[in-house]
C-alpha positions in Angstrom: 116.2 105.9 103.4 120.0 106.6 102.8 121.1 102.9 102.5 119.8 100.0 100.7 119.0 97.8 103.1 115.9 95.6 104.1 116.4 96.1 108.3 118.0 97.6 110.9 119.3 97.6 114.4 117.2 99.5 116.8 120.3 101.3 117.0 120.8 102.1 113.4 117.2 103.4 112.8 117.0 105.3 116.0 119.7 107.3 114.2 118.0 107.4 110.9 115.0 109.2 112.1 117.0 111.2 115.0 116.0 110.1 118.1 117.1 108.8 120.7 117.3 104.8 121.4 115.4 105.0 124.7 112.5 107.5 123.1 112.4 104.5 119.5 111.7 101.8 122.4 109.2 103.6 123.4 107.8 104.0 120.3 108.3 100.3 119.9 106.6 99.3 123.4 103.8 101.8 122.4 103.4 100.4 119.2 103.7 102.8 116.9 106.8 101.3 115.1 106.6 97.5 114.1 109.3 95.4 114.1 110.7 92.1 113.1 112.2 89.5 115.7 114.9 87.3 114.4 116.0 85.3 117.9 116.9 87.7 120.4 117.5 90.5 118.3 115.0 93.2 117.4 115.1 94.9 113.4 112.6 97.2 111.6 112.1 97.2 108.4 112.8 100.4 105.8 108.9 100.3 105.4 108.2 100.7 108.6 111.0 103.2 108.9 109.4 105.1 105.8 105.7 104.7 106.6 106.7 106.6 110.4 108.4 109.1 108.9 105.6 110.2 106.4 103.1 109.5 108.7 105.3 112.2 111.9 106.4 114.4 108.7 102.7 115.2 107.9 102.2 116.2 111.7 105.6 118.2 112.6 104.7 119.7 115.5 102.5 117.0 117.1 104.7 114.6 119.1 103.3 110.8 119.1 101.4 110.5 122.3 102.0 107.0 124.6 99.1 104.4 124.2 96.9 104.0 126.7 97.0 100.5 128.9 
């Protein structure tokens, strides 16, 4: 990643990989993105930032599908 830092807001890495906040929720409630939760607030790690981007980048034009309930 650009930065040397451990976590970030969901904020901060929805704009790393260039999505929007609403569509990384989703790939948090889907759980395809793992975070961390310190209290109330909700971080992801630059691994799990790194490990989703290699994993999309291998696949560029298959969009992550919604688990199944």
């Amino acid at each position: 990643m650009a930065q040397d830092r451990i976590l970030y807001s969901k904020r901060e890495a929805a704009n790393l990989l260039s999505v929007s906040l609403r569509t990384f929720e989703n790939l948090i409630a889907t759980k395809q993105l793992p975070v961390c939760r310190i209290g109330r607030r909700v971080l992801i790690s630059e691994e799990a930032l790194s490990s989703f981007a290699a994993k999309v980048a291998t696949c560029p034009n298959v969009q992550p599908s919604r688990a199944e309930s």
